[in-house]
DODOKE-104163 format. One line per field, with one value per atom (N, C-alpha, C, O): x, y, z; chain; atom name. Coordinates in nm, 3 decimals, padded with zeros to 5 digits. Example, Ala and Ser with C-alpha at 12.3 -4.5 7.8 and 13.67 -1.06 7.14 Angstrom:
<atoms>
X	(01.319, 01.230, 01.320, 01.424, 01.285, 01.367, 01.290, 01.341)
Y	(-00.569, -00.450, -00.330, -00.332, -00.225, -00.106, 00.003, 00.114)
Z	(00.780, 00.780, 00.780, 00.846, 00.708, 00.714, 00.787, 00.804)
mol	(A, A, A, A, A, A, A, A)
atom	(N, CA, C, O, N, CA, C, O)
</atoms>
This chain:
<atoms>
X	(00.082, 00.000, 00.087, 00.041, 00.199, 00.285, 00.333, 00.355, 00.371, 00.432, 00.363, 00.417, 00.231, 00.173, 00.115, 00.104, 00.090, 00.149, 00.273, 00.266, 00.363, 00.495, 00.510, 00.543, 00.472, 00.454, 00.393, 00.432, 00.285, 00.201, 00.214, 00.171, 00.300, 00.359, 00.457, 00.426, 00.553, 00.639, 00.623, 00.695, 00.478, 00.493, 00.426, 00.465, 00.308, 00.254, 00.325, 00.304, 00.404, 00.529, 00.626, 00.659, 00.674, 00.805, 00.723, 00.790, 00.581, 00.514, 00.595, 00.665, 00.568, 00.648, 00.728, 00.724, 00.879, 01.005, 00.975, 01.040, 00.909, 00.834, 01.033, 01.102, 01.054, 01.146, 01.121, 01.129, 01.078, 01.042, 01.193, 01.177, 01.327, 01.436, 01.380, 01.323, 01.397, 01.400, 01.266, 01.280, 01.134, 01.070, 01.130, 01.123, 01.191, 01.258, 01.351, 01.353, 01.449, 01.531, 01.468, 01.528, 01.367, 01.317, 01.232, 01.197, 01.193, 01.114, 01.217, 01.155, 01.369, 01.472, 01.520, 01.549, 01.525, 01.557, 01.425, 01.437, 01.348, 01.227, 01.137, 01.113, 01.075, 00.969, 01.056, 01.028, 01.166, 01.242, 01.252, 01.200, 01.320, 01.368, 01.219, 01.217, 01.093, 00.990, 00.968, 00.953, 00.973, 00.948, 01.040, 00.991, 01.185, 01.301, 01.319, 01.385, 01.248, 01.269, 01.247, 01.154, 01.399, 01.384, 01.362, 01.324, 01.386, 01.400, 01.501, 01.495, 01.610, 01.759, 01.753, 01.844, 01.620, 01.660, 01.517, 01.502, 01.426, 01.257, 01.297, 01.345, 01.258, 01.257, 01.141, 01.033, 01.150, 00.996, 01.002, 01.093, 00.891, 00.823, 00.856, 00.871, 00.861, 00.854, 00.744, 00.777, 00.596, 00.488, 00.532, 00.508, 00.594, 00.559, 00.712, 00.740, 00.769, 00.879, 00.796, 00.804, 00.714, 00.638, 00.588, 00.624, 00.517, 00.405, 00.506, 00.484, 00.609, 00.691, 00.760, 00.797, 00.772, 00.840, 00.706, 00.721, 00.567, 00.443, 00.417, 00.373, 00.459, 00.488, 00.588, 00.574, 00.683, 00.813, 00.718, 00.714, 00.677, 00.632, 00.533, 00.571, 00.427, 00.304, 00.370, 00.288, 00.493, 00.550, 00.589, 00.587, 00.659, 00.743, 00.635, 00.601, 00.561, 00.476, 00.378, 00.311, 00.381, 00.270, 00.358, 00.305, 00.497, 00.602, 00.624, 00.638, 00.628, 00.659, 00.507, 00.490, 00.427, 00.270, 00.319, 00.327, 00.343, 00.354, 00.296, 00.323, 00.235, 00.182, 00.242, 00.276, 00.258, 00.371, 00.448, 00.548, 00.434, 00.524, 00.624, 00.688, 00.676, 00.810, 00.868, 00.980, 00.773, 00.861, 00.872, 00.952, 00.828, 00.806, 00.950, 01.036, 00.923, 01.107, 01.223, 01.329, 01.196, 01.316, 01.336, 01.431, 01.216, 01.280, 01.303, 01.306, 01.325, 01.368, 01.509, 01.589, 01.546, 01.668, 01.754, 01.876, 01.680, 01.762, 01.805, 01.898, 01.704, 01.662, 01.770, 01.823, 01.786, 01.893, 01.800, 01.832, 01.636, 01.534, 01.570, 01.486, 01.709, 01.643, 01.503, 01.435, 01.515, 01.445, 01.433, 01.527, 01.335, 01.338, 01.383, 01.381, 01.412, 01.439, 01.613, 01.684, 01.662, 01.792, 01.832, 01.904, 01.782, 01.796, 01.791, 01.859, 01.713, 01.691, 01.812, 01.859, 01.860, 01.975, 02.086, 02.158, 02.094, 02.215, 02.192, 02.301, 02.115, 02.098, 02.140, 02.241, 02.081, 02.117, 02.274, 02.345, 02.291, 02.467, 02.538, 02.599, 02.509, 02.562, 02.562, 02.652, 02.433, 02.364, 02.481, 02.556, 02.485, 02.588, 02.742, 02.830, 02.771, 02.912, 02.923, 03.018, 02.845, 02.847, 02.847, 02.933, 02.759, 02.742, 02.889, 02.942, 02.957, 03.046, 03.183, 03.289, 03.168, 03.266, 03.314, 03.417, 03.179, 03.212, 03.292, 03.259, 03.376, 03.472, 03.414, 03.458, 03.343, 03.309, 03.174, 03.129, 03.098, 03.044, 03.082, 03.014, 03.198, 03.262, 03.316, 03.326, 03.368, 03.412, 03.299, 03.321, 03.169, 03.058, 02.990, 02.887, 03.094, 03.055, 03.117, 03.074, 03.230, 03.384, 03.385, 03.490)
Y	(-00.119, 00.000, 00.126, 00.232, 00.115, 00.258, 00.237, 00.347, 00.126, 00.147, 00.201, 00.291, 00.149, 00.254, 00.420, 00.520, 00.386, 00.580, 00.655, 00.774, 00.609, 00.671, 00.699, 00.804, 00.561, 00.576, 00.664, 00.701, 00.676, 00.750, 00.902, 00.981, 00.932, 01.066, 01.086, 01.159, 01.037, 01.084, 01.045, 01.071, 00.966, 00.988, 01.078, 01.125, 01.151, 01.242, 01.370, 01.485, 01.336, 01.516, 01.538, 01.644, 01.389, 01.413, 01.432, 01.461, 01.410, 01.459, 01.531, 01.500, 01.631, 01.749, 01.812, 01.923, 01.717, 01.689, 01.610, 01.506, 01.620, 01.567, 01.422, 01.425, 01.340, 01.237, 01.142, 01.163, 00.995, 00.887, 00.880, 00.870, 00.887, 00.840, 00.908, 00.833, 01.042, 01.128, 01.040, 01.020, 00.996, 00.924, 00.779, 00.741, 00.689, 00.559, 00.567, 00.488, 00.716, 00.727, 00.782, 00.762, 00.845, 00.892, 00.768, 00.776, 00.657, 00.549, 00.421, 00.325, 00.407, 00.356, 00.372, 00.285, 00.541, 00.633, 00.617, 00.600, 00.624, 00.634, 00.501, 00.466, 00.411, 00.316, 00.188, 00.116, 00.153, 00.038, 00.008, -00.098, 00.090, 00.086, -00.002, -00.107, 00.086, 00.025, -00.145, -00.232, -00.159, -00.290, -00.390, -00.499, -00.364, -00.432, -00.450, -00.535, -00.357, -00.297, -00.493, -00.571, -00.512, -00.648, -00.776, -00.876, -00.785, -00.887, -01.010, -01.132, -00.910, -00.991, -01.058, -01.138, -01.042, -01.141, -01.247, -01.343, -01.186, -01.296, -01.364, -01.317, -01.519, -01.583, -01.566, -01.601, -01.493, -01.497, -01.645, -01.725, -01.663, -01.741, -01.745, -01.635, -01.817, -01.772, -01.668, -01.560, -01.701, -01.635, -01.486, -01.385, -01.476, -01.325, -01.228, -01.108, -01.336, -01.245, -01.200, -01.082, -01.279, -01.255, -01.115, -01.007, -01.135, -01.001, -00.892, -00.772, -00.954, -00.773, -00.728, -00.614, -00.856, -00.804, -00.760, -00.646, -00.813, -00.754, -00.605, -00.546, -00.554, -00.413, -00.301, -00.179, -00.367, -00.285, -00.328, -00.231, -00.405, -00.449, -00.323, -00.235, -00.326, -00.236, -00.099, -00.011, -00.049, 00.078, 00.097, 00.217, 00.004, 00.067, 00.070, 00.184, -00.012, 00.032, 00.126, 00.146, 00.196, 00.311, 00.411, 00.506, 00.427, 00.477, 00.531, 00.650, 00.407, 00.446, 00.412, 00.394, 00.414, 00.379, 00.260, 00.278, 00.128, 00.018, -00.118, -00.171, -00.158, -00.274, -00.398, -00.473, -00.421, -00.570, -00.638, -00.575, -00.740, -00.788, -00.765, -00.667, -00.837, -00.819, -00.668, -00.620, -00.631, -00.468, -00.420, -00.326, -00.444, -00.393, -00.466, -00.418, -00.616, -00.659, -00.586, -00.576, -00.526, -00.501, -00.307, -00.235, -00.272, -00.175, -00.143, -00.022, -00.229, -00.301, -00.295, -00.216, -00.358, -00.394, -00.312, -00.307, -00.247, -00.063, 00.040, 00.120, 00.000, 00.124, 00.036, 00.106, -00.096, -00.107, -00.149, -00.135, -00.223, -00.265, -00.425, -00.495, -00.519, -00.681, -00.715, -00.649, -00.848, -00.905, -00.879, -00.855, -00.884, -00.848, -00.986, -00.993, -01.062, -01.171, -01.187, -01.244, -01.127, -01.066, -00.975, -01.003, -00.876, -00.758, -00.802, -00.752, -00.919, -00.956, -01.058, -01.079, -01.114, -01.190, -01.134, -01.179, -01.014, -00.950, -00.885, -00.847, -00.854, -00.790, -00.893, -00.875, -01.001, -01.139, -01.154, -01.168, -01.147, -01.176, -01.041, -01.059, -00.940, -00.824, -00.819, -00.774, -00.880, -00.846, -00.977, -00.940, -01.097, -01.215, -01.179, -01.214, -01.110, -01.072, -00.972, -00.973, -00.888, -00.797, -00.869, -00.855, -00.936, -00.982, -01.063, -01.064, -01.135, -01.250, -01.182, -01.244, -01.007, -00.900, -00.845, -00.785, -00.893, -00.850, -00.948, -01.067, -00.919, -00.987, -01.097, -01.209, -01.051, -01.116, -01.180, -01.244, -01.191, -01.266, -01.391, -01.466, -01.358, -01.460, -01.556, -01.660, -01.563, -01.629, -01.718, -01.839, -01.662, -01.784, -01.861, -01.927, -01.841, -01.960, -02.033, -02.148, -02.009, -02.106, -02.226, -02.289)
Z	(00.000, 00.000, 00.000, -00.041, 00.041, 00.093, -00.016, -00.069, -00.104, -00.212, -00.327, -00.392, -00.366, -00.459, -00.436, -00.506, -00.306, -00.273, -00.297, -00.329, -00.286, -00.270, -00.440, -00.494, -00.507, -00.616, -00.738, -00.848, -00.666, -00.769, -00.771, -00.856, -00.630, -00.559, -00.668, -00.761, -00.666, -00.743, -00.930, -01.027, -00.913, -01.123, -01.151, -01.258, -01.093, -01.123, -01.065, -01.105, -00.975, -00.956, -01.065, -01.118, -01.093, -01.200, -01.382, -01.482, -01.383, -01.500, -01.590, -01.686, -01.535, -01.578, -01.595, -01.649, -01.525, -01.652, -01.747, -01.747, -01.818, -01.937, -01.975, -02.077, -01.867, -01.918, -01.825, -01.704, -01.895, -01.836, -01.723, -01.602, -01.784, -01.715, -01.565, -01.486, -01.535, -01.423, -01.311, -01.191, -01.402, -01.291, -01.264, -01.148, -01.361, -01.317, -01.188, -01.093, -01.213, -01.058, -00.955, -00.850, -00.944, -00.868, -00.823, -00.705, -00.887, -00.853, -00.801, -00.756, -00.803, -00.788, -00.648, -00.565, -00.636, -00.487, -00.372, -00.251, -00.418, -00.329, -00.305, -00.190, -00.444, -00.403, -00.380, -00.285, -00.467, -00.467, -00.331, -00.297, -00.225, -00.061, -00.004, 00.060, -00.056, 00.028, 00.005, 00.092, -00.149, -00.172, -00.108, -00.079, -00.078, -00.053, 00.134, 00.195, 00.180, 00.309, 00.357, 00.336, 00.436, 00.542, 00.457, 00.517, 00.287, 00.227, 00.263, 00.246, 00.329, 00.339, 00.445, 00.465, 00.565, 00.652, 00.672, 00.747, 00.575, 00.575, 00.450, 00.347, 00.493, 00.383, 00.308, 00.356, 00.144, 00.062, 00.028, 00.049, -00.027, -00.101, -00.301, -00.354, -00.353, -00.486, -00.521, -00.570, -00.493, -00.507, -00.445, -00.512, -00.319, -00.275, -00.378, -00.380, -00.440, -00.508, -00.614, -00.646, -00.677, -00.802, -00.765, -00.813, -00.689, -00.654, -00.601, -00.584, -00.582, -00.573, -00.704, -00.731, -00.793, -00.913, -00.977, -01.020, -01.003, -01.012, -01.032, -01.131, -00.901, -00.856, -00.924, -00.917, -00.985, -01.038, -01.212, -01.288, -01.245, -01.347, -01.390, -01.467, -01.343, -01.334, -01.315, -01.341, -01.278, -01.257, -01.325, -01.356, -01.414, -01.568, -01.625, -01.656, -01.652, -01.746, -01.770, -01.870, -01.635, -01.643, -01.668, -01.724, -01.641, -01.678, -01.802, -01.829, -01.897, -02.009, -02.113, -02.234, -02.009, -02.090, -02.252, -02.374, -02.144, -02.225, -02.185, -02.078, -02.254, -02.169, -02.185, -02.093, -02.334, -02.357, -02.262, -02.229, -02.212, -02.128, -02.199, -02.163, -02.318, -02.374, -02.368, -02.348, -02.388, -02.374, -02.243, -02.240, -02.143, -02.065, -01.981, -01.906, -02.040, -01.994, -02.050, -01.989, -02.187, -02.250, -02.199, -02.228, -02.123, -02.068, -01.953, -01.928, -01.858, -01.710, -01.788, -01.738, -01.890, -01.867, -01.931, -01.920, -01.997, -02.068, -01.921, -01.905, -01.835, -01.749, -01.612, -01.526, -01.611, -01.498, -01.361, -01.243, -01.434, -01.349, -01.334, -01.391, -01.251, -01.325, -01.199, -01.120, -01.240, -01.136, -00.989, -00.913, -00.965, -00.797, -00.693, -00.570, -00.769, -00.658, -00.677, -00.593, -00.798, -00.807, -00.700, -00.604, -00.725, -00.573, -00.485, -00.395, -00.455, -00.284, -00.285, -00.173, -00.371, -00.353, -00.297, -00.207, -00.371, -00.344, -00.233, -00.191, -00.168, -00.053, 00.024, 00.093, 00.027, 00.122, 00.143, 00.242, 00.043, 00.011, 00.127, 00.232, 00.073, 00.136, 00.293, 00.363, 00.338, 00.447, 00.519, 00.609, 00.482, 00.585, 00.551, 00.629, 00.438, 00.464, 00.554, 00.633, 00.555, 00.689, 00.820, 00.908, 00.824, 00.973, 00.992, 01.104, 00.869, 00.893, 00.894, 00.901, 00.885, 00.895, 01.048, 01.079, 01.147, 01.258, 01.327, 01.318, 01.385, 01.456, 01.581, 01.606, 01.622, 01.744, 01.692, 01.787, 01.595, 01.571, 01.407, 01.336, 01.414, 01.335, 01.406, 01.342, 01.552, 01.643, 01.681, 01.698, 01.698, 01.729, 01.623, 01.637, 01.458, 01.406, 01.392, 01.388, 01.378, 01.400, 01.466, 01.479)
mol	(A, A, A, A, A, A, A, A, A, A, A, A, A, A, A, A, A, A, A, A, A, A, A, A, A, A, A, A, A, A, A, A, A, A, A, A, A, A, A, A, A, A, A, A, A, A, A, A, A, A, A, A, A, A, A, A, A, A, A, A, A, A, A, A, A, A, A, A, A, A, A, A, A, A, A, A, A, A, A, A, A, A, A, A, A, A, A, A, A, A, A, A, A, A, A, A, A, A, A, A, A, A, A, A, A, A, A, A, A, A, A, A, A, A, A, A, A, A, A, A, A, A, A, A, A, A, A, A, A, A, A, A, A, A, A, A, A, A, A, A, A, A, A, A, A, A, A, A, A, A, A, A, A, A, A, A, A, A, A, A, A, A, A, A, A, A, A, A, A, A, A, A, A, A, A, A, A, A, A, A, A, A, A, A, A, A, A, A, A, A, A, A, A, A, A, A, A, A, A, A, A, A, A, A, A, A, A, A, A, A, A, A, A, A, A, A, A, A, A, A, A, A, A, A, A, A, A, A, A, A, A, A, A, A, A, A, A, A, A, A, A, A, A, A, A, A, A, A, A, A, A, A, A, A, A, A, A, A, A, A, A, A, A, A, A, A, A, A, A, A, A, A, A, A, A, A, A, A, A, A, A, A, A, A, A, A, A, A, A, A, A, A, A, A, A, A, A, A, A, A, A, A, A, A, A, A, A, A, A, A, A, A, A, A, A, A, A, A, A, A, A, A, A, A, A, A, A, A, A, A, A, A, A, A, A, A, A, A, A, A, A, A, A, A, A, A, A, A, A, A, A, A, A, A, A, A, A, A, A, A, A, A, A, A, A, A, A, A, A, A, A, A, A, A, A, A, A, A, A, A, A, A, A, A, A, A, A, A, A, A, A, A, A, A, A, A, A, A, A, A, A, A, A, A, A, A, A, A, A, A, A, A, A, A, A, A, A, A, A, A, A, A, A, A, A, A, A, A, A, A, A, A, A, A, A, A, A, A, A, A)
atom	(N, CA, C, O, N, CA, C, O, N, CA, C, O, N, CA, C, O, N, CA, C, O, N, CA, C, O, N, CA, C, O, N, CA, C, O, N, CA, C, O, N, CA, C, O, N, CA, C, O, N, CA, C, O, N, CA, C, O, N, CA, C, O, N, CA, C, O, N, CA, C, O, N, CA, C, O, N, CA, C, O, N, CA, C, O, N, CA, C, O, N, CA, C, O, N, CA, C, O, N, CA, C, O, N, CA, C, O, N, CA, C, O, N, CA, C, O, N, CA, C, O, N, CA, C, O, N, CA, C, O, N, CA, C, O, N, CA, C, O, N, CA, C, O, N, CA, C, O, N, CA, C, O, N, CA, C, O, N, CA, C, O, N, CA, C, O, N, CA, C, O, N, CA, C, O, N, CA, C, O, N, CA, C, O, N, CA, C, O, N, CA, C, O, N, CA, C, O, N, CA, C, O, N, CA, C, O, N, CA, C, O, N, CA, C, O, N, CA, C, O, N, CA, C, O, N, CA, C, O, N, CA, C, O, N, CA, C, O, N, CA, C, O, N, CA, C, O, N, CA, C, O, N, CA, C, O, N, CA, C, O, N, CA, C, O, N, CA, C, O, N, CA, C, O, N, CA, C, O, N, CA, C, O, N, CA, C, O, N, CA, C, O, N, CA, C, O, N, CA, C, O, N, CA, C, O, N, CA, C, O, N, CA, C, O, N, CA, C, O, N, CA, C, O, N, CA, C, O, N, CA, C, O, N, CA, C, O, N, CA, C, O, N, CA, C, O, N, CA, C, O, N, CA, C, O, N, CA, C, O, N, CA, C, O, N, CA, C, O, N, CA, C, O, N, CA, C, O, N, CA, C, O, N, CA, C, O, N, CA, C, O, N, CA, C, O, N, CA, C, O, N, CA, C, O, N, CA, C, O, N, CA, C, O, N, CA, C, O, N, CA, C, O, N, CA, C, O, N, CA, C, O, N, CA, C, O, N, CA, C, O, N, CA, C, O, N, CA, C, O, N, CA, C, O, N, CA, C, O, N, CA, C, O, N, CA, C, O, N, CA, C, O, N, CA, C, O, N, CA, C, O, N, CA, C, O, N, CA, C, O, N, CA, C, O)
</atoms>
């Protein structure tokens, strides 16, 4: 819900730099965080990745007012959108090298 608010906040503000790019970062900086927020330590489901990539799906495309799935993939991947279960990977990754960075909790897996 906070995400299609946040959303719809900033496509109808950035309107009027009349350039799809300026709302993709502004939708990158701002809605991406909400969708991602605590991925790295809940295990999803296949289904609940769907419905968050769903979400980035339905955003480009109102974005660039396209409906084609195919296109709508091929401009995810112009624009530097992949998969959302990509992002949450890498967050995962990021998130245990950190933890496996702290000293004193590298000792209690040893």
């Amino acid at each position: 819900m906070k995400f299609y608010r946040t959303f719809n906040f900033i496509y109808y503000r950035s309107k009027g730099a009349s350039s799809e790019f300026v709302s993709v970062q502004l939708f990158k900086s701002y809605c991406l965080p909400f969708i991602l927020y605590a991925t790295e330590v809940i295990p999803l489901t296949k289904g609940s990745v769907r419905l968050l990539d769903n979400c980035v799906k339905q955003a480009v495309a109102k974005i660039f007012k396209v409906y084609n799935t195919d296109t709508v993939d091929s401009v995810r991947q112009q624009c530097d959108l992949p998969y959302i279960g990509t992002l949450i990977e890498k967050r995962r990754l990021k998130f245990v090298n950190k933890l496996l960075d702290i000293p004193h909790l590298a000792r209690l897996v040893v």
